[in-house]
Backbone as a printed PyTorch tensor [residue, N CA C, xyz], in Angstrom:
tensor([[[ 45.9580,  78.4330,  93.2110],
         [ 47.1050,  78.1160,  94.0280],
         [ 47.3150,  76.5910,  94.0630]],

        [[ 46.4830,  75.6780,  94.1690],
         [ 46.3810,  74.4510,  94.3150],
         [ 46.6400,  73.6570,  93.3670]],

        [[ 46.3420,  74.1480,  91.7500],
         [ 46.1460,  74.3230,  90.5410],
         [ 48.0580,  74.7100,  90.3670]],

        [[ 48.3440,  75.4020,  90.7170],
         [ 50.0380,  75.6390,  90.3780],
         [ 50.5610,  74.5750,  91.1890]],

        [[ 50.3280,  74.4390,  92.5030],
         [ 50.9240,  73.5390,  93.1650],
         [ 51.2690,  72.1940,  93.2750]],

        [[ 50.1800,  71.7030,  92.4360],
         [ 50.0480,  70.6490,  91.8160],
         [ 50.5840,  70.7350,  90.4620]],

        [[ 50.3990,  71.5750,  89.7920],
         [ 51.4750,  71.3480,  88.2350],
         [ 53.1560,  71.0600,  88.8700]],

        [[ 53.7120,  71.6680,  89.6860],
         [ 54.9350,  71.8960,  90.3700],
         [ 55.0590,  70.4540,  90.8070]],

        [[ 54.3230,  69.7770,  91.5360],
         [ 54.4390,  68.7260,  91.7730],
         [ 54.4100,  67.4600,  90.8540]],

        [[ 53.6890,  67.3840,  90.1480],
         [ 53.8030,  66.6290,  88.5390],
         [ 54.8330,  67.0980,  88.0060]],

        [[ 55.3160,  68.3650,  87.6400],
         [ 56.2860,  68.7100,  87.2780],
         [ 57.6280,  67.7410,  87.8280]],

        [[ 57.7980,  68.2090,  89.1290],
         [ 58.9530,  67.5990,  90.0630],
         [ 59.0740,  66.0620,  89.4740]],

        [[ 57.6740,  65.1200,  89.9790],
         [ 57.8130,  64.0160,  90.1640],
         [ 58.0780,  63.4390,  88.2810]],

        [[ 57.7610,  64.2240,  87.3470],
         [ 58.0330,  64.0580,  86.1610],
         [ 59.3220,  64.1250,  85.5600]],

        [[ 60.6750,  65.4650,  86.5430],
         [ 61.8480,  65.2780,  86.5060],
         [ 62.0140,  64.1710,  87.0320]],

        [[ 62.1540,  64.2980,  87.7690],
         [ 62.8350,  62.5300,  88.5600],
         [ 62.9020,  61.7780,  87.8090]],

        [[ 61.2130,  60.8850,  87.0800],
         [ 61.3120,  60.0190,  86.5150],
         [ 61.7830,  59.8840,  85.1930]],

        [[ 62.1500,  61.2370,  84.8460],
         [ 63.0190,  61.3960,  83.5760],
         [ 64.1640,  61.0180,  83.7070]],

        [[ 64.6640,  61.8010,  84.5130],
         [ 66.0110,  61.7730,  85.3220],
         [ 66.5010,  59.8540,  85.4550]],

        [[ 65.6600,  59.2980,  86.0060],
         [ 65.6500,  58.0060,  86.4520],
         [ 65.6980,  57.0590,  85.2330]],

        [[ 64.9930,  57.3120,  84.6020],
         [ 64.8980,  56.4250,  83.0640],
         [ 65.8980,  56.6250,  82.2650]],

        [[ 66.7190,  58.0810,  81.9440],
         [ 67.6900,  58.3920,  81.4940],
         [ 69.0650,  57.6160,  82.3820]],

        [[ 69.1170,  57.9180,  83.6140],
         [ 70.1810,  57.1740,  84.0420],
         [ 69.9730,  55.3350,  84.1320]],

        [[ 68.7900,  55.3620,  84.3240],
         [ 68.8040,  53.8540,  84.2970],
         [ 69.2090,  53.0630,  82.3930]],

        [[ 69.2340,  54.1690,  81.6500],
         [ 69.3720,  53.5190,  80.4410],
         [ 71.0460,  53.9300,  79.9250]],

        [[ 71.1260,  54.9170,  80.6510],
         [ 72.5210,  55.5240,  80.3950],
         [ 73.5770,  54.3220,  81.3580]],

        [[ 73.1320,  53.7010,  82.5520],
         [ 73.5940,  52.9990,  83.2890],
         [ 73.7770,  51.4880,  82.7390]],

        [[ 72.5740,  50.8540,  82.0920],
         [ 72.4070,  49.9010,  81.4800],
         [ 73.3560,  49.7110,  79.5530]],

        [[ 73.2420,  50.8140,  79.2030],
         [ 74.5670,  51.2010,  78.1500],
         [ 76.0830,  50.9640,  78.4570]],

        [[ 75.9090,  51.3370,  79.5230],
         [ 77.5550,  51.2270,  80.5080],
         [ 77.8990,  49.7180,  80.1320]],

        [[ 76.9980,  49.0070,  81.1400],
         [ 77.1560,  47.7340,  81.3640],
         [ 76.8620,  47.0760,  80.7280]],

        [[ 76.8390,  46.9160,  79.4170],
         [ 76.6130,  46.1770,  78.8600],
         [ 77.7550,  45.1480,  78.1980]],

        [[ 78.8920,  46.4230,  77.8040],
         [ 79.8270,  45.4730,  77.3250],
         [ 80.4250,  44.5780,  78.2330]],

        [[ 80.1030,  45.0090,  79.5380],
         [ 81.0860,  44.2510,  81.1130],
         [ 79.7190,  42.8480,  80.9430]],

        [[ 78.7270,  42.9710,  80.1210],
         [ 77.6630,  41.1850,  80.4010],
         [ 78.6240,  40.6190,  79.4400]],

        [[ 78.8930,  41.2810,  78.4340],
         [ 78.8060,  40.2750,  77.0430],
         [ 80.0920,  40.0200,  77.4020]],

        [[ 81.4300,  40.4420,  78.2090],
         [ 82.5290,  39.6100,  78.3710],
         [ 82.3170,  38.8360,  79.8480]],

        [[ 81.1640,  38.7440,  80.8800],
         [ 80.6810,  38.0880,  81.8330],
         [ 80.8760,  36.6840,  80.9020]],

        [[ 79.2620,  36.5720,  79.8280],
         [ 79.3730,  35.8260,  78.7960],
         [ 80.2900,  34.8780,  78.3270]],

        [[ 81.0340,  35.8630,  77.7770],
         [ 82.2050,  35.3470,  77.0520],
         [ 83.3900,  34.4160,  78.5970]],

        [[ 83.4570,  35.2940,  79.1430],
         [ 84.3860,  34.2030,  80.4100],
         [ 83.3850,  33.1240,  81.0110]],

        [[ 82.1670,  32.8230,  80.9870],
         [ 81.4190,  31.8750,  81.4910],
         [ 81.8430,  30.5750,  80.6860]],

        [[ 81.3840,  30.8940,  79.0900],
         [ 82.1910,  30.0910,  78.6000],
         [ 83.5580,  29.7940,  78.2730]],

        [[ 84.4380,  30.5620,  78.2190],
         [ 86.0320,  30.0140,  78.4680],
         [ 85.9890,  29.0760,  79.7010]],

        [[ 85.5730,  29.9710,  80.9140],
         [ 85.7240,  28.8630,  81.8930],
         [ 85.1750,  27.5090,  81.9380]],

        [[ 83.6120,  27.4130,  81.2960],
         [ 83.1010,  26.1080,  81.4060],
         [ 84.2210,  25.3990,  80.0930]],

        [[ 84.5700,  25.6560,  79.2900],
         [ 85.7300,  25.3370,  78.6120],
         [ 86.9920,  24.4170,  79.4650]],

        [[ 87.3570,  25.8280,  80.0690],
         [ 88.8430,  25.1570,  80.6540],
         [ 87.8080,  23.8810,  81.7720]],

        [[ 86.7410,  23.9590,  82.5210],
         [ 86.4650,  23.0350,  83.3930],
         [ 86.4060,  21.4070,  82.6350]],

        [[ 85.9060,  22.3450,  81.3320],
         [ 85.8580,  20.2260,  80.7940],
         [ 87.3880,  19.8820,  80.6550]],

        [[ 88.0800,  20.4940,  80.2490],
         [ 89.5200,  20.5320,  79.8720],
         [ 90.3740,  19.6170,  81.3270]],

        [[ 89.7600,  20.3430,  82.2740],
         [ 90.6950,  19.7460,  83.6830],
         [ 89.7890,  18.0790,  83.8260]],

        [[ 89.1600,  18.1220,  83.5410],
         [ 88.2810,  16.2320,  84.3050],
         [ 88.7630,  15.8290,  82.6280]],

        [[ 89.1950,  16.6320,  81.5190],
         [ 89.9360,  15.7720,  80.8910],
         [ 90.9600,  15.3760,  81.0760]],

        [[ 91.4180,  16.0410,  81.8470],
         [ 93.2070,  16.2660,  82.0750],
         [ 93.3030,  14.9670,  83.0210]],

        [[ 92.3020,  15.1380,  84.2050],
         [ 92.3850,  14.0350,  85.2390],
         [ 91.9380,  12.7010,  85.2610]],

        [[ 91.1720,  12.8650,  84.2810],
         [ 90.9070,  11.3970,  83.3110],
         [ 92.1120,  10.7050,  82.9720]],

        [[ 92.9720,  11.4700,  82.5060],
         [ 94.1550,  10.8170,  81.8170],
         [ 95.2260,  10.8540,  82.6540]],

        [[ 95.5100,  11.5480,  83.3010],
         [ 96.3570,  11.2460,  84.5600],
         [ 95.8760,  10.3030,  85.2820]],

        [[ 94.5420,   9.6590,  86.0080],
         [ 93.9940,   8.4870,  86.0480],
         [ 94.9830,   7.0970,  85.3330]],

        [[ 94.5660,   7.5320,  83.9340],
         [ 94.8300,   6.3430,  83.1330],
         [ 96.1230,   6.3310,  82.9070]],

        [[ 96.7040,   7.3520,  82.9780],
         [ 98.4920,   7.1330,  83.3050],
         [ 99.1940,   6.8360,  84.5240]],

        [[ 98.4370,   6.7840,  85.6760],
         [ 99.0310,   6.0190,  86.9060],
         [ 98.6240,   4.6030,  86.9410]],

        [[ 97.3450,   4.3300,  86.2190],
         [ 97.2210,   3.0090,  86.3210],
         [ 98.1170,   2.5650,  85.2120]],

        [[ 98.6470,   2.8420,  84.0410],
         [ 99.3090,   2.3560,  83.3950],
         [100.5100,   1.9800,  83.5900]],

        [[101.1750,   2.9710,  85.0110],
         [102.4660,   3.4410,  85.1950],
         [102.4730,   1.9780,  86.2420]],

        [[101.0240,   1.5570,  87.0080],
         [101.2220,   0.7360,  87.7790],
         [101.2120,  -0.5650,  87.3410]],

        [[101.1670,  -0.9640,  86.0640],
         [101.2380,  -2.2610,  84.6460],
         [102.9340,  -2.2620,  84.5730]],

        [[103.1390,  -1.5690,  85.1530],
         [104.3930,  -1.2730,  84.2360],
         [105.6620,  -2.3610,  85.3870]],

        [[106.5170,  -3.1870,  84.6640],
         [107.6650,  -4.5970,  85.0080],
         [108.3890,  -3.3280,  86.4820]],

        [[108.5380,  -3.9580,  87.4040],
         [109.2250,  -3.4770,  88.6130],
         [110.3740,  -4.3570,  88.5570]],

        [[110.9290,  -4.9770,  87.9530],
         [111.8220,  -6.3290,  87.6640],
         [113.2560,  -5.5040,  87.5170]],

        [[113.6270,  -4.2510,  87.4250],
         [114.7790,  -3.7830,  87.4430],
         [116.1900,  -3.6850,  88.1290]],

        [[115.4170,  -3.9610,  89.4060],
         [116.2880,  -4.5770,  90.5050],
         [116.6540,  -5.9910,  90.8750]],

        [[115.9060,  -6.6580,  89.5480],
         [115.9430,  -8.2260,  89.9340],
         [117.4010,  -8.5740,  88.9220]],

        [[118.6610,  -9.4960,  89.3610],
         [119.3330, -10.2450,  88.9730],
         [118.8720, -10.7550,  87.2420]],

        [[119.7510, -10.3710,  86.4790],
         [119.4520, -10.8420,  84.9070],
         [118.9120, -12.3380,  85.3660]],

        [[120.0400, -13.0040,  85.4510],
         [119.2490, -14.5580,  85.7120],
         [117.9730, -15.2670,  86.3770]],

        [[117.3850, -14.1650,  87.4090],
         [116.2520, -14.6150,  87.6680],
         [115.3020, -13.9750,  86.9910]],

        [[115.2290, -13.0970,  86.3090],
         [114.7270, -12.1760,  85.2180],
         [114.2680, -13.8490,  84.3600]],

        [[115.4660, -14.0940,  83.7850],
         [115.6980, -14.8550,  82.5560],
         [114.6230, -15.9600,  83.1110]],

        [[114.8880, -16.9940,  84.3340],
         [114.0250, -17.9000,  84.4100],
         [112.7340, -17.5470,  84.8710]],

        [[112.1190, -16.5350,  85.1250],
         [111.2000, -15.8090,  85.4650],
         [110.3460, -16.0200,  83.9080]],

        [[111.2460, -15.4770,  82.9410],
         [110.4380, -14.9700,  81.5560],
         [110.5950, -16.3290,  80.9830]],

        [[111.5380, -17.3390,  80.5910],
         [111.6820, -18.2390,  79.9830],
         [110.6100, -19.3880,  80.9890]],

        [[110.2230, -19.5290,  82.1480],
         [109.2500, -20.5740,  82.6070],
         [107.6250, -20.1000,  82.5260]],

        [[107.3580, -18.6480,  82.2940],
         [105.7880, -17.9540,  82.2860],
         [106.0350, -18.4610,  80.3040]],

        [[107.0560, -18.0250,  79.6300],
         [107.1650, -18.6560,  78.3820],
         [106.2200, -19.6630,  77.7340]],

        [[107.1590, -20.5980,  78.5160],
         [106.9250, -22.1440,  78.6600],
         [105.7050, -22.7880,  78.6570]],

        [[104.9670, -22.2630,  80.1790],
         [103.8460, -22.5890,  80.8810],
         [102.5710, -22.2820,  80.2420]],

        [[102.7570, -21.2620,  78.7840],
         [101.5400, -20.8160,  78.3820],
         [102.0780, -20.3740,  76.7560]],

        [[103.0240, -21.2180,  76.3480],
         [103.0270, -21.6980,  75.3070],
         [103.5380, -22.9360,  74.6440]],

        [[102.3870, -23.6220,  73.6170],
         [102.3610, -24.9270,  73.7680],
         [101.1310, -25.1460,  72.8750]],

        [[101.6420, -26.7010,  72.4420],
         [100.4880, -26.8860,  71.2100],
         [ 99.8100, -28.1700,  72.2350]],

        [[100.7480, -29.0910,  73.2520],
         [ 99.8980, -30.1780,  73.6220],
         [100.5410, -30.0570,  75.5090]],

        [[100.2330, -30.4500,  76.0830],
         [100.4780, -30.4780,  78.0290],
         [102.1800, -31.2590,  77.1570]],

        [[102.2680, -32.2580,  76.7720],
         [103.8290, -32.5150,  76.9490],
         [104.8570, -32.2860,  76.5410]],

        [[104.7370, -31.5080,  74.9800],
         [105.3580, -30.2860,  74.7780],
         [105.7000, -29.1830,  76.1870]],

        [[104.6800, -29.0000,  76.6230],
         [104.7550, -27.1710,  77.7920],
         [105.7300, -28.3170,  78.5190]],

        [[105.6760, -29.3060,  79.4330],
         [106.0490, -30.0280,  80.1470],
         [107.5800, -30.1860,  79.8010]],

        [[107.8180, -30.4470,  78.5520],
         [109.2470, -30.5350,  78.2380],
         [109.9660, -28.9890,  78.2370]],

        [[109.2030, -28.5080,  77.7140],
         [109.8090, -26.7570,  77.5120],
         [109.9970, -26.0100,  79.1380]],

        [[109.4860, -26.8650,  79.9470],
         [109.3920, -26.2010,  81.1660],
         [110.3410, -26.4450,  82.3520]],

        [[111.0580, -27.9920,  82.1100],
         [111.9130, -29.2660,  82.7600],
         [113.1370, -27.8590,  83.0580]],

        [[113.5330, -26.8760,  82.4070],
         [114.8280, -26.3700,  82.5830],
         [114.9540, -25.2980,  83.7480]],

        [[113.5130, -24.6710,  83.8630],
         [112.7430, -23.7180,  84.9150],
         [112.7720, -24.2940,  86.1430]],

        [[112.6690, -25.5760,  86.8460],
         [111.7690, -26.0560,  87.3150],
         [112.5440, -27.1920,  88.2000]],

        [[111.9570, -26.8880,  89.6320],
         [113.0330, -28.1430,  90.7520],
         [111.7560, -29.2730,  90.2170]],

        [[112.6600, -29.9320,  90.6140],
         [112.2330, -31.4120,  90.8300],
         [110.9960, -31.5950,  91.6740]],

        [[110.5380, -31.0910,  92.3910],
         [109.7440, -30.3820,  93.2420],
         [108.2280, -30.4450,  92.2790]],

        [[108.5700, -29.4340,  91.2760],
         [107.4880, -28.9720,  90.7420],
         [107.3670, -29.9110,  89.4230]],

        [[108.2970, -30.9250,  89.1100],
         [107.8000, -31.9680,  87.4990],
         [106.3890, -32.4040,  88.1320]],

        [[106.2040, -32.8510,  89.1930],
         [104.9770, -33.7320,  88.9560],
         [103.7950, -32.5710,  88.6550]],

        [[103.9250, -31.7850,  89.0080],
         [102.4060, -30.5000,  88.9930],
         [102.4840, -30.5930,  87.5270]],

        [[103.6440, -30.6140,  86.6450],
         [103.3970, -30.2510,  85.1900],
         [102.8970, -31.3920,  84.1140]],

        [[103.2580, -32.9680,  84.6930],
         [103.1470, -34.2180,  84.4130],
         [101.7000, -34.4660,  84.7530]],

        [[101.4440, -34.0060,  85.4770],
         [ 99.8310, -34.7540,  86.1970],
         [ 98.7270, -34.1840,  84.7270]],

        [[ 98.9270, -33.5830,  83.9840],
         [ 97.8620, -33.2030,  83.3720],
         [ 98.5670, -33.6910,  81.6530]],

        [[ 99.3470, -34.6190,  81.7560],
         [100.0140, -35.4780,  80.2180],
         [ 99.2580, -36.5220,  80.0970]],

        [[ 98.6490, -36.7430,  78.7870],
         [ 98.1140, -37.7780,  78.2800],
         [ 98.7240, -38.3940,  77.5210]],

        [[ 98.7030, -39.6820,  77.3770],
         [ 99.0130, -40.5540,  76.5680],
         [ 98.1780, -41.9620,  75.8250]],

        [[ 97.6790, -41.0760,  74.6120],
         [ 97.0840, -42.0250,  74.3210],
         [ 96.9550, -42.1060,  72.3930]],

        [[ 96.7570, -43.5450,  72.0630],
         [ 97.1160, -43.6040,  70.7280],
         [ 95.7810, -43.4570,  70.1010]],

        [[ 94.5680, -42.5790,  70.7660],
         [ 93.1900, -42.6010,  69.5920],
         [ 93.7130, -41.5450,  68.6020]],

        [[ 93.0950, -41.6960,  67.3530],
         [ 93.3740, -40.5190,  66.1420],
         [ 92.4540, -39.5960,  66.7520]],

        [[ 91.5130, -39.5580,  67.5840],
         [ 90.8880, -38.0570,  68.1290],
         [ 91.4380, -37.0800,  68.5950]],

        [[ 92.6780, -37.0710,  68.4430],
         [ 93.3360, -36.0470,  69.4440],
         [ 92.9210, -34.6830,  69.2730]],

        [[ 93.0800, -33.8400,  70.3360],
         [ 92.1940, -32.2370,  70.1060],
         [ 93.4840, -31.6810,  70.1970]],

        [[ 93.4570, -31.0740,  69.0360],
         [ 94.2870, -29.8050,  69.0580],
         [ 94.0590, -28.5760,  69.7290]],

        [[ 95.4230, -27.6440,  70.5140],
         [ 95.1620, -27.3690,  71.1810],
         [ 96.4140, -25.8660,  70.6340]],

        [[ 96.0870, -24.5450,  70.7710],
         [ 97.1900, -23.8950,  70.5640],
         [ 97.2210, -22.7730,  71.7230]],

        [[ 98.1680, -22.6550,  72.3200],
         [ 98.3440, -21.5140,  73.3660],
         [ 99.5060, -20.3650,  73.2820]],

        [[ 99.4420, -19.6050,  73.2940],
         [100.2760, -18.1040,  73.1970],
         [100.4210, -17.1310,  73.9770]],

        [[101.2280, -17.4280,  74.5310],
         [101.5020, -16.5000,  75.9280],
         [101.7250, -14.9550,  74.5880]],

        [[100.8410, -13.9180,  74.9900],
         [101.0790, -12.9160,  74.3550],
         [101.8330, -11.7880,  75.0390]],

        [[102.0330, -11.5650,  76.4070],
         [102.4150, -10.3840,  76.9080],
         [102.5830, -10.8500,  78.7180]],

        [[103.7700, -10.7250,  78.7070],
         [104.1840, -10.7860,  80.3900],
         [104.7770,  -9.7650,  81.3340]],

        [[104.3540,  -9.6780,  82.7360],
         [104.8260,  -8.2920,  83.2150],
         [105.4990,  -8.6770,  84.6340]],

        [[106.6750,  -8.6150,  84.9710],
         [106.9520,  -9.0710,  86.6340],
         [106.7860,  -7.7060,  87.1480]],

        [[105.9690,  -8.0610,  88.4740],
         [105.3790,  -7.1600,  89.2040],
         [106.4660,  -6.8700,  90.7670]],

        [[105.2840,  -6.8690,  91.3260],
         [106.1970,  -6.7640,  93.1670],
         [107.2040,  -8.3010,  93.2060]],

        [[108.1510,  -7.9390,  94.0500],
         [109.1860,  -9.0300,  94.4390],
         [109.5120,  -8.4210,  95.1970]],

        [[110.6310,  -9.9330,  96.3430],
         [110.8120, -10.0260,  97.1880],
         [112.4710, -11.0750,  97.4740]],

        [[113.2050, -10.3370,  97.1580],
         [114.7240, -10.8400,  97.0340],
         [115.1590, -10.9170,  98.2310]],

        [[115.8430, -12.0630,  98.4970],
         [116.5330, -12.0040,  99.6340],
         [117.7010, -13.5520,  99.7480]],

        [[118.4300, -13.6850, 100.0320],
         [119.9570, -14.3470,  99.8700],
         [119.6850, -15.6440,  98.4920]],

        [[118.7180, -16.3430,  98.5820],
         [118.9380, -17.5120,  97.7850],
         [117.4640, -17.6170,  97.6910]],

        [[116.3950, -16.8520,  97.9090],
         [115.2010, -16.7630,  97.8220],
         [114.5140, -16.2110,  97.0620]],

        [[113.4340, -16.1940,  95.9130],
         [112.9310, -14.6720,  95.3790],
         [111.3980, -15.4500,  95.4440]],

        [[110.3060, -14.2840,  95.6710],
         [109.3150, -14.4620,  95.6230],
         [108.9050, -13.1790,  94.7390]],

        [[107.7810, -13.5940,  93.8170],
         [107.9330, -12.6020,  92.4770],
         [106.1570, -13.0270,  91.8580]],

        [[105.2840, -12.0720,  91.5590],
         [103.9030, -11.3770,  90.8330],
         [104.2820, -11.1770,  89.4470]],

        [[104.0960, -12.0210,  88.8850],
         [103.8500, -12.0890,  87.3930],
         [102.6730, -11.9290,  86.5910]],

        [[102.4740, -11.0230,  85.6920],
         [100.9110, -10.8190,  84.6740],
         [101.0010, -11.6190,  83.9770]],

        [[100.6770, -12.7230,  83.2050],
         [100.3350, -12.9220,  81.7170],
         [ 99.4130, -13.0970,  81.3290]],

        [[ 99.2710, -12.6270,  79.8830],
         [ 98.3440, -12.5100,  78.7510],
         [ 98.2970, -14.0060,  77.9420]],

        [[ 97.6680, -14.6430,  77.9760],
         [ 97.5060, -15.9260,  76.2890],
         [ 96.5970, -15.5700,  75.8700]],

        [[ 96.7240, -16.4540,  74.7010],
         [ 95.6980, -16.7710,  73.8810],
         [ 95.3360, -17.9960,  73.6980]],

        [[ 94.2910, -18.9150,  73.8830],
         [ 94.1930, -20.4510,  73.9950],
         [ 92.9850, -20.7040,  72.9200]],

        [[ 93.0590, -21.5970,  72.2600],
         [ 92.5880, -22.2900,  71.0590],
         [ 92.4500, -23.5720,  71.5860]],

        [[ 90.7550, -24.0820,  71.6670],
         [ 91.1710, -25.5970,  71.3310],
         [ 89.8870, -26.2930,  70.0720]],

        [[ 91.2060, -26.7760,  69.1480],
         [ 90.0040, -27.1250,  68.1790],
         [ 90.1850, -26.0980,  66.7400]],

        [[ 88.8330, -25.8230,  66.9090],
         [ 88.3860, -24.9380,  65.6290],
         [ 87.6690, -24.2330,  66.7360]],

        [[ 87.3370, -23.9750,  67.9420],
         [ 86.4380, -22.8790,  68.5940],
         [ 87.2010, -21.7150,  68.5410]],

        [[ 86.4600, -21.0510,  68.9540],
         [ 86.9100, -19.4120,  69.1730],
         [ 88.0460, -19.2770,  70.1940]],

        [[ 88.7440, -18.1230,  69.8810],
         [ 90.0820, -18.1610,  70.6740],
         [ 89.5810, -17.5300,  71.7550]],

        [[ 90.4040, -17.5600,  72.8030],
         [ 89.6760, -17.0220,  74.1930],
         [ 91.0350, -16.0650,  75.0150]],

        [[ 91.2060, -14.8240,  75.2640],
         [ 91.9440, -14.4070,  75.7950],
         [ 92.2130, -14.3630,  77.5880]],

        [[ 92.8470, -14.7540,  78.0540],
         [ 93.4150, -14.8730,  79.3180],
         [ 94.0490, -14.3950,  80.2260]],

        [[ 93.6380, -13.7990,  81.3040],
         [ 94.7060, -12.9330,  82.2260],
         [ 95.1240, -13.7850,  83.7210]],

        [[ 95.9970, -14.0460,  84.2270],
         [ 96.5170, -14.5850,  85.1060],
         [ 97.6480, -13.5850,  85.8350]],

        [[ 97.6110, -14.3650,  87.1910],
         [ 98.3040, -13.3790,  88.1840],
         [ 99.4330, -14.9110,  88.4160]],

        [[100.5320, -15.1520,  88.6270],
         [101.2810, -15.9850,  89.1240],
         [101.7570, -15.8890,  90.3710]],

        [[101.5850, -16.0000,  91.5710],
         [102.3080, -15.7450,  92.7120],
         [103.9230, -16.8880,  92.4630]],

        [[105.1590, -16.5060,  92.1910],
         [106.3580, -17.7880,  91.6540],
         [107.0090, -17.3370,  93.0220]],

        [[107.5760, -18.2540,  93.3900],
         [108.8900, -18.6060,  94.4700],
         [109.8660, -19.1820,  93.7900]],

        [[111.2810, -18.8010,  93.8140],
         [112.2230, -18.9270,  93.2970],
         [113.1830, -19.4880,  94.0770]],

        [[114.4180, -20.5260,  93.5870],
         [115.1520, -21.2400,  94.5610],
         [116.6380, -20.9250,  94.0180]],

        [[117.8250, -20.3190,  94.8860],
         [118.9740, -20.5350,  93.5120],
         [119.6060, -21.7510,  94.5060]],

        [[120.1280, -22.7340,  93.2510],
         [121.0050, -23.8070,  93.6530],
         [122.1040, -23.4150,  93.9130]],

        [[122.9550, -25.0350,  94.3680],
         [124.5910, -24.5590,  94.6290],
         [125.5130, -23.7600,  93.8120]],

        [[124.8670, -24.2250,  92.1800],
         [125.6710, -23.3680,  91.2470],
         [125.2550, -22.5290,  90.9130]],

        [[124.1440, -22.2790,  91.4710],
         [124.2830, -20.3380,  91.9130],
         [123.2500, -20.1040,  90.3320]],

        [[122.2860, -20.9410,  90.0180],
         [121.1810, -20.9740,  88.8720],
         [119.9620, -21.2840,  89.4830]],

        [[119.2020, -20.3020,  88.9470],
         [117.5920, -20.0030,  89.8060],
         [116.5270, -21.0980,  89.2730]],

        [[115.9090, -21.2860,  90.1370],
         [114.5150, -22.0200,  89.3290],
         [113.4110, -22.0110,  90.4160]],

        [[112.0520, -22.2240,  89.6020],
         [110.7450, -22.1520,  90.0210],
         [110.5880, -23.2700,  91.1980]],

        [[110.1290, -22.7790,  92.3710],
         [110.0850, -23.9030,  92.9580],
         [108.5420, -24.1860,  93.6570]],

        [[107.9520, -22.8330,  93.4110],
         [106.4530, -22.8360,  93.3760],
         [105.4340, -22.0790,  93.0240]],

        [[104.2640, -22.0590,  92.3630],
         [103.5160, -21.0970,  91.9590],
         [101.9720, -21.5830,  92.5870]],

        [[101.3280, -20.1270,  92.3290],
         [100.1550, -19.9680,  92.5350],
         [ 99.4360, -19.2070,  91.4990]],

        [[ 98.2840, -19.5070,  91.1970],
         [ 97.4980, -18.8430,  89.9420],
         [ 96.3960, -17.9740,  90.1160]],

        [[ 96.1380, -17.1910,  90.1740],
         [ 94.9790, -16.5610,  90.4060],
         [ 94.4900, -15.9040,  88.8810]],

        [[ 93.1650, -16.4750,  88.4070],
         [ 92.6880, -16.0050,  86.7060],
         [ 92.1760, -14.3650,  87.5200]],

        [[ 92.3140, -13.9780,  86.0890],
         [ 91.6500, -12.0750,  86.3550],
         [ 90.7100, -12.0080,  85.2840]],

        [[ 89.3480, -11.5410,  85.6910],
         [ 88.4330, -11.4530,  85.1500],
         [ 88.3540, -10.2140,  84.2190]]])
């Protein structure tokens, strides 16, 4: 009796674990194709994720670009003009009295001596050559108002002196602008700030 009762019971507990192994493998068959497209979307997504901090990388670098960009659209052609023709001037030039002459048309009376104070005159054959190239200018924020303009200028040179190495340059201009009686603008003061 004990002897049957016990086969019955091995028996039983031997279905089950048949039972159990069969569904656990019949279950694991199921699911399998639902890992391998788990898989497969893990990587699409880590995909699209590099894709977006690429995306925002460059949207980054297109607002800062957008913020390089001349706000000068609302400014009067003519103060435009002496705006671009005195940053011109000021940072292109082979000697100080050249820039100095190229600059006399920009420029109150006010401001000749700031451009004069740094003219030499002298007859040694040592003279140092000197070459400067305003390469790229940008008017920034301004501030218009009846006979007034106050105006943020970028420029770029390039300065040479000699035979040394050329050296590239970034400057911020803070310019104040004056228009005369005949109604023609000029520089009537600046400020420099170099950008590293």
């Amino acid at each position: 009796m004990f002897y049957l009762y016990h086969c019955c019971f091995i028996g039983v507990w031997t279905g089950i674990y048949t039972h159990y192994v069969m569904s656990k493998n019949s279950y694991q068959d199921k699911i399998k194709p639902y890992e391998k497209q788990q898989q497969k979307d893990s990587s699409t997504i880590e995909a699209l994720q590099q894709n977006v901090v690429a995306l925002e990388n460059k949207q980054v670098e297109l607002e800062e670009q957008a913020q390089d960009k001349s706000s000068n659209e609302g400014l009067p052609e003519e103060v435009n003009a002496t705006i671009e023709g005195f940053v011109e001037a000021e940072y292109t030039y082979t000697n100080t009295q050249e820039r100095a002459e190229n600059i006399l048309p920009f420029i109150t009376a006010e401001m000749v001596p700031y451009f004069q104070q740094g003219e030499t005159t002298s007859d040694s054959k040592n003279v140092v050559k000197v070459q400067s190239n305003l390469t790229k200018q940008e008017i920034g924020h301004y501030f218009l108002e009846d006979e007034k303009c106050q105006v943020t200028v970028r420029a770029w040179s390039a300065f040479q002196v000699d035979n040394q190495k050329k050296t590239e340059n970034q400057v911020l201009l803070d310019l104040e602008l004056v228009k005369d009686e005949t109604g023609k603008w000029f520089i009537d003061s600046q400020e420099i700030a170099t950008i590293q």
